[in-house]
C-alpha positions in Angstrom: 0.0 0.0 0.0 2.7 2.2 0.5 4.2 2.1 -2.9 1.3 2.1 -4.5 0.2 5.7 -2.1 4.2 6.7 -3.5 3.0 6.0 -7.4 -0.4 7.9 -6.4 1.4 10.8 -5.5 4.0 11.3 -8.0 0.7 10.6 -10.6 -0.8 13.5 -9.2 1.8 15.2 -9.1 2.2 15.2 -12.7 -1.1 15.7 -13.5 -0.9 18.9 -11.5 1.9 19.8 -13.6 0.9 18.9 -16.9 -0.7 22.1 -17.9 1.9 24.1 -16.5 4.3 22.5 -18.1 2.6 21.9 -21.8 2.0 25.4 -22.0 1.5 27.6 -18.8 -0.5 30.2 -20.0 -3.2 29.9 -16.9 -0.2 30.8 -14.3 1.1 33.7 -16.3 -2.1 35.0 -17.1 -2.4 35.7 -12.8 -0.2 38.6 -12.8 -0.3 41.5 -14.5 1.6 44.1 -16.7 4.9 41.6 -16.8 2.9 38.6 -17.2 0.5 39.8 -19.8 4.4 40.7 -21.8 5.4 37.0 -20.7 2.5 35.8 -22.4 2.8 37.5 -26.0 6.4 36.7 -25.7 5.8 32.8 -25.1 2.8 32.6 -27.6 5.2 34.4 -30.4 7.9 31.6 -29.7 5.7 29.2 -31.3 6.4 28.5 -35.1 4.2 26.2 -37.1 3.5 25.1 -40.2 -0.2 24.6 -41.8 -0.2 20.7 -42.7 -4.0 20.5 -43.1 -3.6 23.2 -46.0 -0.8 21.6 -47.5 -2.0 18.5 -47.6 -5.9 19.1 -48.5 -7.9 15.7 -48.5 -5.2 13.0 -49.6 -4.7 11.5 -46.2 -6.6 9.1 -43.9 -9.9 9.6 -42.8 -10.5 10.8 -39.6 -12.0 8.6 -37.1 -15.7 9.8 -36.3 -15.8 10.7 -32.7 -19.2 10.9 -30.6 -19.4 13.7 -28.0 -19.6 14.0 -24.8 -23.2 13.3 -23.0 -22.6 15.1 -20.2 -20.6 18.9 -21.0 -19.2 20.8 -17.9 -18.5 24.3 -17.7 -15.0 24.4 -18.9 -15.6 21.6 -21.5 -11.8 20.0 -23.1 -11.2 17.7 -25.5 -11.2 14.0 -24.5 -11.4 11.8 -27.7 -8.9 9.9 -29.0 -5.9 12.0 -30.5 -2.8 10.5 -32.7 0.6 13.3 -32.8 3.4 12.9 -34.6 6.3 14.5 -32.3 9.8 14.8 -34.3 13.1 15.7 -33.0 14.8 18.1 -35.3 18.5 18.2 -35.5 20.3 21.1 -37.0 23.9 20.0 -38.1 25.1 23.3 -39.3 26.8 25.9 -37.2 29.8 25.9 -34.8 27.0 26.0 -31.8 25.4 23.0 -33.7 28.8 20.9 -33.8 29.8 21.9 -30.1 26.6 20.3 -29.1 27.0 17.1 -31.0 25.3 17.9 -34.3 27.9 16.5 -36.3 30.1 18.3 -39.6 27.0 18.5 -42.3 24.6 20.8 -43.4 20.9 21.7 -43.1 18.5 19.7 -40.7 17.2 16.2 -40.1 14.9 14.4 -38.2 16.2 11.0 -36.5 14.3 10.9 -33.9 9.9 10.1 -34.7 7.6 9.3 -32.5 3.6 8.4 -33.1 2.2 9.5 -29.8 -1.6 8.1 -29.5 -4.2 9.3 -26.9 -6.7 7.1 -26.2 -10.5 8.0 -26.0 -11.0 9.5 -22.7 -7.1 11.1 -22.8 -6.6 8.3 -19.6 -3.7 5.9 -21.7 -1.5 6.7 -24.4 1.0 5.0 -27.0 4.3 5.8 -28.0 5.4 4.2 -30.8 9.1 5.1 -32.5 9.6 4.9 -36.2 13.1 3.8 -36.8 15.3 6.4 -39.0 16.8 3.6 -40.8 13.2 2.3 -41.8 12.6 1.9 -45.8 9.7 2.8 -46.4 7.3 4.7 -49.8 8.1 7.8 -49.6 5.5 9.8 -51.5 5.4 13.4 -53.4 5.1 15.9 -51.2 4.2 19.5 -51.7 6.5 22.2 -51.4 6.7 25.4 -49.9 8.4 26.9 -53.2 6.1 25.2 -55.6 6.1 22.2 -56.7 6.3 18.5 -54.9 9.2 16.2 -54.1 9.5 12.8 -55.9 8.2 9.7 -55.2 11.1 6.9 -54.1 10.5 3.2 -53.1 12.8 1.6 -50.5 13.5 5.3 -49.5 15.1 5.8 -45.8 12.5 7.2 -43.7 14.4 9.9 -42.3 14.9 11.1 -46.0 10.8 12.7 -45.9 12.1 15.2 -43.6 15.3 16.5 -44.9 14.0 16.6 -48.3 10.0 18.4 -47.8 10.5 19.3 -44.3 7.3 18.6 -41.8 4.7 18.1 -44.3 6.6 15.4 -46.2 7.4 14.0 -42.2 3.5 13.8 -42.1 2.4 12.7 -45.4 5.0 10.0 -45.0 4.1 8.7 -41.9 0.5 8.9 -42.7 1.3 6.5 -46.1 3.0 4.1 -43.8 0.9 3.0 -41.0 -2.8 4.5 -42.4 -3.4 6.5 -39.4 -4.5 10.3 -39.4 -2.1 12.4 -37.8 -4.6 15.0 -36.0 -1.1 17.3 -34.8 2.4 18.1 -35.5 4.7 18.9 -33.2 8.5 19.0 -34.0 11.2 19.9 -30.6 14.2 21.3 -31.5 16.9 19.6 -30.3 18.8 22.5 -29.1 16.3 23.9 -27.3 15.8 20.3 -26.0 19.1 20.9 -24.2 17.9 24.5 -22.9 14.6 22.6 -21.5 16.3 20.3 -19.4 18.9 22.8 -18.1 15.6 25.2 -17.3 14.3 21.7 -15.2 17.6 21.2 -13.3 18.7 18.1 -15.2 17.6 14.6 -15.6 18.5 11.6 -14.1 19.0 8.1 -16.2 19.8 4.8 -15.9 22.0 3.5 -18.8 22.5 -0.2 -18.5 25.9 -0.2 -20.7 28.7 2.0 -21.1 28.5 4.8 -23.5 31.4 6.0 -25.2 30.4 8.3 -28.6 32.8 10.8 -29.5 30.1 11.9 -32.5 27.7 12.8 -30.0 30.0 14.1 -27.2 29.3 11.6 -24.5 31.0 9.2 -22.1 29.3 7.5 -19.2 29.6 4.1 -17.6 26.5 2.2 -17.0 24.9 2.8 -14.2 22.9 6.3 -13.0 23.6 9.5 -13.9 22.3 13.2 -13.2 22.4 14.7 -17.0 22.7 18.4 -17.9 21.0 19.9 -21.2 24.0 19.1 -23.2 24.7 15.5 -22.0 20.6 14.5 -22.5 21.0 15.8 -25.7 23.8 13.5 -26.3 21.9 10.6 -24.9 19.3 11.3 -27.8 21.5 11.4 -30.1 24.1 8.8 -29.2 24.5 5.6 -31.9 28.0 4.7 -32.5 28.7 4.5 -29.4 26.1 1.5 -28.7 26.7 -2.1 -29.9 27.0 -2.6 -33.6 25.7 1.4 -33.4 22.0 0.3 -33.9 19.4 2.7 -34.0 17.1 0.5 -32.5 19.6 0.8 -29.4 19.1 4.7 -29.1 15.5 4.4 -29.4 15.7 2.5 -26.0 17.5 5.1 -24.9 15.1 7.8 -26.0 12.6 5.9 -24.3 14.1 6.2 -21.1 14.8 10.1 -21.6 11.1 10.6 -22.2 10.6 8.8 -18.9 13.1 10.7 -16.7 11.6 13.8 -18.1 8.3 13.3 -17.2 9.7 12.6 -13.7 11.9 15.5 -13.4 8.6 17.6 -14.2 6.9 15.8 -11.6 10.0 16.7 -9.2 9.9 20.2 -9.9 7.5 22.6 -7.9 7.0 25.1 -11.0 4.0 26.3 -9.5 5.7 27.9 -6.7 8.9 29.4 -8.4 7.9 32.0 -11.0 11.2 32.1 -12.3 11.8 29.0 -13.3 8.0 28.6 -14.6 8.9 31.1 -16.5 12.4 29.6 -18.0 10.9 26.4 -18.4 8.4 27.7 -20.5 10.7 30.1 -22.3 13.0 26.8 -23.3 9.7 24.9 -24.0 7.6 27.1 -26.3 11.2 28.4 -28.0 11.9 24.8 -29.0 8.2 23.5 -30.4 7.1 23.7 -34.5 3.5 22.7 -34.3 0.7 22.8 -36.8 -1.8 25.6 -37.3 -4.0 23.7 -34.9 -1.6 23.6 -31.7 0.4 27.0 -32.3 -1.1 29.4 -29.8 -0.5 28.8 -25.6 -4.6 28.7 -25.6 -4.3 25.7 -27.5 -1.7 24.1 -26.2 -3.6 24.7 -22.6 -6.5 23.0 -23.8 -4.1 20.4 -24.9 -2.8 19.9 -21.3 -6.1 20.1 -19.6 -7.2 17.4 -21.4 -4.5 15.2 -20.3 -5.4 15.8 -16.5 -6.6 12.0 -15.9 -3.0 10.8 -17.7 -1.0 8.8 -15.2 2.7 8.6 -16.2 2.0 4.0 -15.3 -0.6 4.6 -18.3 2.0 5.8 -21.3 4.0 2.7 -23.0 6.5 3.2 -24.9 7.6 0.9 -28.0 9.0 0.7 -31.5 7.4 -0.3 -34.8 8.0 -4.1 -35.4 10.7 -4.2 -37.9 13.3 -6.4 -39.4 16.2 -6.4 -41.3 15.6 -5.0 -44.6 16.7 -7.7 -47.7 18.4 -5.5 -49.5 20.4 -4.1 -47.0 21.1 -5.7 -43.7 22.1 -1.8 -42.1 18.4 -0.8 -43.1 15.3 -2.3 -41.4 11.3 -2.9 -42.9 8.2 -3.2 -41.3 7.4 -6.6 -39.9 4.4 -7.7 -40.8 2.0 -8.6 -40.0 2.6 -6.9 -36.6 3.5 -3.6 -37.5 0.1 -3.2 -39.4 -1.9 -4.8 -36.8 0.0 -2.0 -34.0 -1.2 0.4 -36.9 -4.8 -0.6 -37.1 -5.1 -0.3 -33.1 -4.1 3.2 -32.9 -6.8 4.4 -35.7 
C-alpha cells in the first residue's frame, strides 16, 4: 500500500503539472503588466506550419468521434488524439557541432515518435519509427512550388530533410494508415535548454557509453544529465553495440521517462522564475501545426491530459526487421507492425 500511495502521489503530481508545463499560460495570465508581456512573448515563440492546408484531402480519414453526454463548464477535448512528435537536429553551425550535431549541413529528423491518446485522454502509445526504416516515400508539396519525388525503398528519415514537416506527415500517414490530428516538432537545441531550465535529468544506462560523434562518455549505471549530456543521450548511436538505431530508441525511451519525472519533481508552480524559464525553453523549441500554435491551444491540450498517469504511457518501437536489400536498413514486420497500426486508428 505504501508504494502504490508513493506511485499515487507522483501521478498527481504530474497531473498537476501537466498544464503548466505543456503550455503555462493559466499561471502567467495571474499577474499583470509583466505577465501579460510574458505571455505575448511565449505565444510568439511558437512557429508552425499549416499541414492540413498543404495537404488538403489526400490523407486518412479521420476517425468519427461521438461527444460528450454530459458537457461541464469548462468543456476540453477527450477523444482519441494521434501526434506525430519529431526531433529536429540542426547539423550546421559551430554552436550545432559543439553540441554534437555533427560536420553536415541543413537539418534532419532521427528521432519520430507516433504519440496516440486514447478515447478518454486516460492511456497513451508511443510508438518510435526507426530512421533507418525503408519505407514509400511519397510526393510531397512544397513550400516553393512544386512537390518532391516519389522513391521506393526510401530511408524514412529522408521525408524530412527533403519536404521538411509536411513530407514528415504525409510520410508517416502512407506508412501505418493512421490520421495524424497534430504536429509537433522539438528542437533539439532547445531540448538541451529545456532540461537545463528543469535542473537536469536523471537516467539509468544499462551499458557503457562512449560516442565521441555525440560528445558523450558515461559508464552504466545512474547518472544526473545536464541539457547538453541528455541531448547526447538522444543522439548517441556509434557509441552502442553494432551502433544500432534501434539501441538509441531504447535510450530515447528512457529520456522521455526521466523527463516526465523531473517535471513531476519540480514545484513550477511555486517558483515564477523557473516557470517562466521552463516555458521560455519549451515554447522556443516546439514547430506545431496551425492547430496547436497558440498557448490557448496548447492549454486545452494539457487540460485534457489531466486524468493521464505517467503508469498509463508505453513506450515501443514499430516491429521491424532487417531490410533484404540491406542488412544496415530495417522494414516493417508484418503482420505486426500493421496490426499495431490498425489499433491506434
Amino acid at each position: 500500500m505504501a508504494a502504490r500511495g508513493g506511485q499515487d502521489g507522483r501521478a498527481g503530481r504530474l497531473r498537476g503539472l501537466r498544464a503548466a508545463v505543456l503550455a503555462l499560460a493559466a499561471a502567467l495570465l495571474l499577474g499583470a503588466g509583466a505577465a501579460g508581456w510574458a505571455y505575448w512573448h511565449l505565444n510568439g515563440n511558437i512557429k508552425s506550419v499549416d499541414i492540413n492546408g498543404a495537404l488538403g484531402d489526400d490523407r486518412p480519414a479521420r476517425p468519427v468521434t461521438v461527444p460528450s453526454a454530459s458537457p461541464s463548464a469548462s468543456p476540453v477535448p477527450t477523444g482519441a488524439l494521434n501526434l506525430l512528435v519529431l526531433g529536429s537536429d540542426s547539423r550546421s553551425g559551430e554552436a550545432n557541432r559543439e553540441l554534437g550535431g555533427g560536420d553536415s549541413g541543413g537539418a534532419r529528423s532521427d528521432t519520430a515518435m507516433v504519440v496516440h491518446l486514447d478515447a478518454g485522454r486516460t492511456a497513451a502509445t508511443v510508438v518510435s519509427i526507426p530512421r533507418d526504416t525503408l519505407v514509400e516515400r511519397p510526393a510531397c508539396p512544397l513550400p516553393s512550388g512544386g512537390t518532391t519525388r516519389e522513391a521506393s525503398g526510401a530511408m524514412f528519415n529522408t521525408a524530412y530533410e527533403l519536404g521538411g514537416p509536411v513530407c514528415a506527415v504525409k510520410t508517416v500517414e502512407t506508412l501505418t494508415g493512421v490520421r495524424m490530428d497534430h504536429y509537433v516538432e522539438v528542437d533539439f537545441s532547445g531540448f538541451a535548454d529545456l532540461v537545463d531550465a528543469l535542473g537536469g535529468v536523471t537516467v539509468t544506462t544499462d551499458v557503457d557509453i562512449d560516442d565521441d560523434k555525440s560528445h558523450l562518455h558515461l559508464d552504466a549505471g545512474t547518472h544526473h544529465l545536464d541539457g547538453t549530456e541528455a541531448l547526447g543521450l538522444a543522439r548517441t548511436r556509434y557509441g552502442l553495440a553494432g551502433g544500432s538505431d534501434l539501441a538509441r530508441i531504447e535510450l530515447q525511451h528512457k529520456l522521455v521517462k526521466a523527463l516526465l519525472e523531473q517535471i513531476s519533481a519540480t514545484d513550477l508552480l511555486t517558483d515564477p522564475a523557473r516557470l517562466y524559464q521552463v516555458a521560455d525553453a519549451l515554447t522556443g523549441s516546439l514547430t506545431t501545426d496551425t492547430g496547436l500554435d497558440s498557448l490557448g491551444e496548447l492549454t486545452d491540450l494539457g487540460r485534457s491530459l489531466g486524468d493521464l498517469d505517467a503508469d498509463d504511457v508505453r513506450t515501443l518501437t514499430m516491429p521491424v526487421l532487417p531490410a533484404p536489400s540491406d542488412p544496415n536498413r530495417v522494414v516493417a514486420d508484418q503482420p505486426e507492425a500493421a496490426d499495431l497500426w490498425e489499433s491506434l486508428r
